[in-house]
C-alpha positions as CSV (number, residue, x, y, z in Angstrom):
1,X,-66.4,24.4,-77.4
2,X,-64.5,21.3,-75.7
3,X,-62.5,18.8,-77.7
4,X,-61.5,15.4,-76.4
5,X,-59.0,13.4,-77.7
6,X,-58.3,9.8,-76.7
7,X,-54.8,9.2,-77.5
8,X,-51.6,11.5,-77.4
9,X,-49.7,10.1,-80.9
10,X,-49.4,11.5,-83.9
11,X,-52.5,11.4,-84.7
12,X,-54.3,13.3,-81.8
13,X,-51.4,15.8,-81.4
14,X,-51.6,16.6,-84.6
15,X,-55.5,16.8,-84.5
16,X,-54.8,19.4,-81.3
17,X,-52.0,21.2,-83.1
18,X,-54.8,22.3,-86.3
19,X,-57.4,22.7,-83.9
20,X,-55.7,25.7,-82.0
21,X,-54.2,27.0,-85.3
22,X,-58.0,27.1,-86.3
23,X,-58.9,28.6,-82.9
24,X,-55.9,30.3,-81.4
25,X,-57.6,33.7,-81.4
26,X,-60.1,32.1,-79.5
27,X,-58.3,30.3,-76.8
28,X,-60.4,31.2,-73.7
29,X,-63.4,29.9,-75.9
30,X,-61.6,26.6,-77.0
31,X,-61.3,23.7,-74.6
32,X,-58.7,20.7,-75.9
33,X,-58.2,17.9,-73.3
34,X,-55.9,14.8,-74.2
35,X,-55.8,11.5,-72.9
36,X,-53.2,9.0,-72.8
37,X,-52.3,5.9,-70.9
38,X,-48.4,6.8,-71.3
39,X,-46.7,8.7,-68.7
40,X,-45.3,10.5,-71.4
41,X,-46.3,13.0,-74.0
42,X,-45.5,12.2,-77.7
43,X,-42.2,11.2,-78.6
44,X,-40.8,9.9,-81.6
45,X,-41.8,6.1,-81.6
46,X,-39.1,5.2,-84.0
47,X,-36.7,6.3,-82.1
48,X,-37.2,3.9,-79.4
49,X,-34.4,1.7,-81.1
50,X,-32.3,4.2,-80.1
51,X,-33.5,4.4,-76.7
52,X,-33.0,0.5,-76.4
53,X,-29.7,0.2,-77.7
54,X,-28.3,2.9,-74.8
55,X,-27.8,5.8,-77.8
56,X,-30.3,8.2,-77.0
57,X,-32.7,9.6,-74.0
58,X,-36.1,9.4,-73.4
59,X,-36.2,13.2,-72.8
60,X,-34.3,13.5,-76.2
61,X,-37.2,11.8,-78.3
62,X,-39.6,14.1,-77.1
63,X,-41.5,16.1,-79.9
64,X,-42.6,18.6,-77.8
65,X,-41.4,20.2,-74.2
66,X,-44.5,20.5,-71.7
67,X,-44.3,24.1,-72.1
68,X,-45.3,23.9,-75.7
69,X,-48.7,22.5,-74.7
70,X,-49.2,24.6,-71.7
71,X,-48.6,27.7,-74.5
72,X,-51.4,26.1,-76.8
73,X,-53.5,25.8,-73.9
74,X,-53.9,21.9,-74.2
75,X,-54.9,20.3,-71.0
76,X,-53.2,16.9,-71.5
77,X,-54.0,13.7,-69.2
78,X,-51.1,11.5,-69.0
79,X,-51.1,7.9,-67.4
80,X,-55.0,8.2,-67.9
81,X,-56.7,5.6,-69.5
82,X,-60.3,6.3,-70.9
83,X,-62.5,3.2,-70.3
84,X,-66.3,4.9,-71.3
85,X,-68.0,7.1,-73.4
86,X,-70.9,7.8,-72.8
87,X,-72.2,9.5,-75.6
88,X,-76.0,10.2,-73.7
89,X,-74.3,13.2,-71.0
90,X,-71.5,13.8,-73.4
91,X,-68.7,12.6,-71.2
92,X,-65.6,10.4,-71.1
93,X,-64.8,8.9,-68.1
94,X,-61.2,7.3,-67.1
95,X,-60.1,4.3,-64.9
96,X,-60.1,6.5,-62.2
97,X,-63.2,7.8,-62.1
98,X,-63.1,11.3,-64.1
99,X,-65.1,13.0,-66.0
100,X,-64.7,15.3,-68.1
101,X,-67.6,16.6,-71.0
102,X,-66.9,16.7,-74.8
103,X,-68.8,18.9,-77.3
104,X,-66.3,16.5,-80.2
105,X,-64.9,13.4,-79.1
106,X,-61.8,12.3,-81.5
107,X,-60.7,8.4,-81.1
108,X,-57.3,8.8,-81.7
109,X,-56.2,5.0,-79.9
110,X,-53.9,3.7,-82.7
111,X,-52.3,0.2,-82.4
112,X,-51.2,-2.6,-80.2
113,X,-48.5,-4.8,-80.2
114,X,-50.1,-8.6,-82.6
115,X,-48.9,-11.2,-80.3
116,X,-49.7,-14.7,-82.5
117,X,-51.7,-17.4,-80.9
118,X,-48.7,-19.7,-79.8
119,X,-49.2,-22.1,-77.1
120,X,-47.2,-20.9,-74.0
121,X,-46.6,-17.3,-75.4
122,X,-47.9,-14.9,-72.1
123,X,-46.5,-11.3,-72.3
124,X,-45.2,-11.1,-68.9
125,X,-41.6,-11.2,-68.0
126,X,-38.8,-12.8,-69.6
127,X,-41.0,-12.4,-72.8
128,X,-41.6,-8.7,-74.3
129,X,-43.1,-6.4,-77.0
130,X,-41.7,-2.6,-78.0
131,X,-44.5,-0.4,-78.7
132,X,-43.9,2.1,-76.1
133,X,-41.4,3.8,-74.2
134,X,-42.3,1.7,-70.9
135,X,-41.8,-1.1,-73.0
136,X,-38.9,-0.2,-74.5
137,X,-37.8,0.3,-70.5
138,X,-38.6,-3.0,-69.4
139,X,-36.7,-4.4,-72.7
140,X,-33.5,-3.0,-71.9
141,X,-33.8,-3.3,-67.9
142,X,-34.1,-7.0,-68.9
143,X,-31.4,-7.2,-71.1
144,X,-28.8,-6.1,-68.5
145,X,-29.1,-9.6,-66.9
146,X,-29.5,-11.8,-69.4
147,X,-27.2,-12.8,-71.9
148,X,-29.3,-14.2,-75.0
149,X,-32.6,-13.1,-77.1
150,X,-35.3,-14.4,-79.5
151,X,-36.8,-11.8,-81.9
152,X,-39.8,-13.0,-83.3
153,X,-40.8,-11.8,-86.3
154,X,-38.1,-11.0,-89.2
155,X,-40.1,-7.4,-89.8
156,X,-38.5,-3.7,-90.0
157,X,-39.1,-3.2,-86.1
158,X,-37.5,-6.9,-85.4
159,X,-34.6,-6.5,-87.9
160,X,-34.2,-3.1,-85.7
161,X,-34.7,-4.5,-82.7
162,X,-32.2,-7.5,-83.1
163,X,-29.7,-4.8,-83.7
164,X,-30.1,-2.4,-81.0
165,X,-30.5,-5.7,-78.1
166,X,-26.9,-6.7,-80.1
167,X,-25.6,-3.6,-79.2
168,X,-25.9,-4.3,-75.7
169,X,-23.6,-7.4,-76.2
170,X,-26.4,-10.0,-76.5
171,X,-26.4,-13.0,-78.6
172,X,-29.7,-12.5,-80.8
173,X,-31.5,-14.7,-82.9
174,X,-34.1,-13.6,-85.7
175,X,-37.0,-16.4,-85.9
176,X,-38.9,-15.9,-89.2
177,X,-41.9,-17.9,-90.5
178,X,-40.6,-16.9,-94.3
179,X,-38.1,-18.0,-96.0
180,X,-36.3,-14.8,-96.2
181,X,-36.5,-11.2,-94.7
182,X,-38.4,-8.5,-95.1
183,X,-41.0,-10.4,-97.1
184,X,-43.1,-7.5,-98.0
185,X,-40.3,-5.3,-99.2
186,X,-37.5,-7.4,-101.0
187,X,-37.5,-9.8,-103.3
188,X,-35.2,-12.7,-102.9
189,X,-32.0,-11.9,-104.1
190,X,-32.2,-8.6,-101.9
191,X,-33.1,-10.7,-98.7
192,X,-29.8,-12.3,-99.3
193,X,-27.6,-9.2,-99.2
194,X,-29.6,-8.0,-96.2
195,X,-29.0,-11.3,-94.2
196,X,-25.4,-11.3,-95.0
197,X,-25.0,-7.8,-94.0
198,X,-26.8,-8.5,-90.6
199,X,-25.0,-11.6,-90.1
200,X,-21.6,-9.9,-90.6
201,X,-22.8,-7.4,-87.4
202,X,-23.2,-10.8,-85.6
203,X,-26.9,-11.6,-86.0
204,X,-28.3,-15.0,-86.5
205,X,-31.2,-16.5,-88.7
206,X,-33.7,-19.1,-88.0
207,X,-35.3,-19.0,-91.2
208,X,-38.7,-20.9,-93.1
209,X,-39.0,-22.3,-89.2
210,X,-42.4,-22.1,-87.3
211,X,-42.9,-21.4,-83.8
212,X,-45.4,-24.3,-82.4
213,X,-44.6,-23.6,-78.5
214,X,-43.1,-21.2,-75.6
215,X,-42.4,-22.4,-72.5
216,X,-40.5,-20.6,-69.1
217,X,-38.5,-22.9,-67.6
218,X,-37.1,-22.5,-63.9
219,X,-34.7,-19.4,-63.5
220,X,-36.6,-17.6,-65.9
221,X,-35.0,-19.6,-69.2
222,X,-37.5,-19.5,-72.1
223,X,-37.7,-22.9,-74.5
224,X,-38.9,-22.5,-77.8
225,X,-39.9,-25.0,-79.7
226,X,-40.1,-25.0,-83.7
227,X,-41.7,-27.2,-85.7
228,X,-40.5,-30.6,-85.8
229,X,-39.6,-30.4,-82.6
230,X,-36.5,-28.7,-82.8
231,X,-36.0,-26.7,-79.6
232,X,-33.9,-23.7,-78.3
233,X,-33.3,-21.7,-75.3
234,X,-33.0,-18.0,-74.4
235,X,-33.0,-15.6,-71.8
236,X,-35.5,-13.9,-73.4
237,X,-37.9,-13.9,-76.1
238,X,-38.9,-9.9,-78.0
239,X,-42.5,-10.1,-79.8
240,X,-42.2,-8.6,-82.8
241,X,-45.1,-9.8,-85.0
242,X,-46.7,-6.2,-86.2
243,X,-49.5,-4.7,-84.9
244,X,-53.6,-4.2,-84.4
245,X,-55.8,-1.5,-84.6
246,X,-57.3,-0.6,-81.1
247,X,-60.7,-0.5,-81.7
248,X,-62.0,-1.8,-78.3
249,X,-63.0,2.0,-77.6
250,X,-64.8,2.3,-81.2
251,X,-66.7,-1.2,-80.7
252,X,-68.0,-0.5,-77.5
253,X,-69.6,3.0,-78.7
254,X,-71.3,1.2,-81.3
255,X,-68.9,2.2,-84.4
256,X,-68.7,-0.3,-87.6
257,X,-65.2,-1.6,-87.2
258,X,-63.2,-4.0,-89.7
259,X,-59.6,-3.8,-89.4
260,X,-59.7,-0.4,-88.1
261,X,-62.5,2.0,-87.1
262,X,-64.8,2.9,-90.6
263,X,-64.8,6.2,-91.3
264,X,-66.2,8.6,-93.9
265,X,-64.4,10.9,-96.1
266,X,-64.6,13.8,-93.1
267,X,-62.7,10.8,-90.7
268,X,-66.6,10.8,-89.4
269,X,-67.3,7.4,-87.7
270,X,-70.9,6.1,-88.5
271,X,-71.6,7.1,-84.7
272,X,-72.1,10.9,-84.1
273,X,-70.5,12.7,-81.5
């Protein structure tokens, strides 16, 4: 029996960890094969902050060591993206041309960074996301030359954020489309306290304000313009606007997909396989 898995988070390595427990007598018998377009195997994606703000290693966040999956005989792919299934032969194949059979295939892709339809707004250097930890890289690389920061999006990852890129002596500035913080988890009054707090560790607020343009201007400087017209600069500009399912996988093998992938009781898609 071979089981694929496309995508080495939680989720998948979880997946692989029951399936051996299920079949560890039978290793020889039991084929698992991971794929992931990271260069790294799971790590703890929450503690990326940490990473960012210079106060932990990349090695350190790692859940596992690669001996622990060469023990439970996991064959994992890393820095291999899948780009077909094709469910006729039984095979995934990667961007580089491999193929490798499945008897199970488990779409394990989780999320993307949402980046929100604002004109100017291209995800290319001065202007980032942190999803991953070669994002989370880039991020701090970037920050050692520049001097100021836009966090868009007033969420738990860009509250986060905006701390850690402080941390490395940045000036940072929260831009929220709400009229507090933390919309979806305090009520007013709460929002308050938090904002004070944060403002007292030297971040700053832009409030009830709506971003209506990006531009880059020569030497890298990013302008941001709110609405009515008011405009600002920075060095660079963090994305932090929540996330989408990746589903692109799912729609192409024919699965019903609303927000996510639809799945039955038995995390059965309504596409065997």
């Amino acid at each position: 029996m071979r089981f694929v898995i496309v995508g080495a988070g939680i989720a998948g390595i979880s997946a692989a960890r029951a399936i051996r427990e299920t079949t560890g007598e039978k290793m020889g018998k039991t084929e698992i094969h991971i794929f992931t377009e990271e260069p790294y195997p799971l790590y703890y994606r929450p503690k990326l902050i940490d990473f960012l703000a210079g106060e932990a290693t990349l090695e350190s966040l790692l859940v596992y060591t690669p001996d622990w999956y060469r023990q439970q005989g996991i064959n994992l792919h890393l820095g291999t993206k899948v780009t077909e299934v094709d469910l006729a032969s039984g095979n995934v194949i990667s961007a580089d041309g491999e193929n490798v059979p499945f008897d199970s295939l488990l779409l394990a892709t989780g999320a993307r960074p949402f980046v929100p339809p604002i004109p100017g707004l291209d995800l290319k250097p001065p202007i980032f996301v942190l999803r991953t930890a070669e994002d989370a890289k880039a991020l701090r690389k970037a920050a050692e030359e520049a001097s100021s920061v836009l966090v868009l999006g007033g969420g738990l990852l860009g509250i986060e954020a905006a701390r850690s890129l402080s941390k490395l002596g940045l000036s940072v500035h929260v831009l929220e489309q709400s009229a507090h913080l933390l919309k979806k988890q305090l009520d007013e009054k709460g929002a308050e306290i938090l904002r004070a707090k944060l403002e007292s560790m030297g971040l700053n607020f832009l409030l009830g304000k709506k971003c209506e343009g990006i531009e880059v201007r020569p030497g890298k400087r990013v302008e941001v313009t709110l609405e009515g017209g008011e405009k600002h600069a920075f060095d660079m500009v963090l994305v932090a606007s929540g996330v989408r399912s990746r589903v692109e996988l799912a729609s192409a093998l024919g699965c019903k997909v609303e927000r996510g992938v639809v799945v039955d009781d038995n995390l059965a898609t309504t596409v065997s396989g």
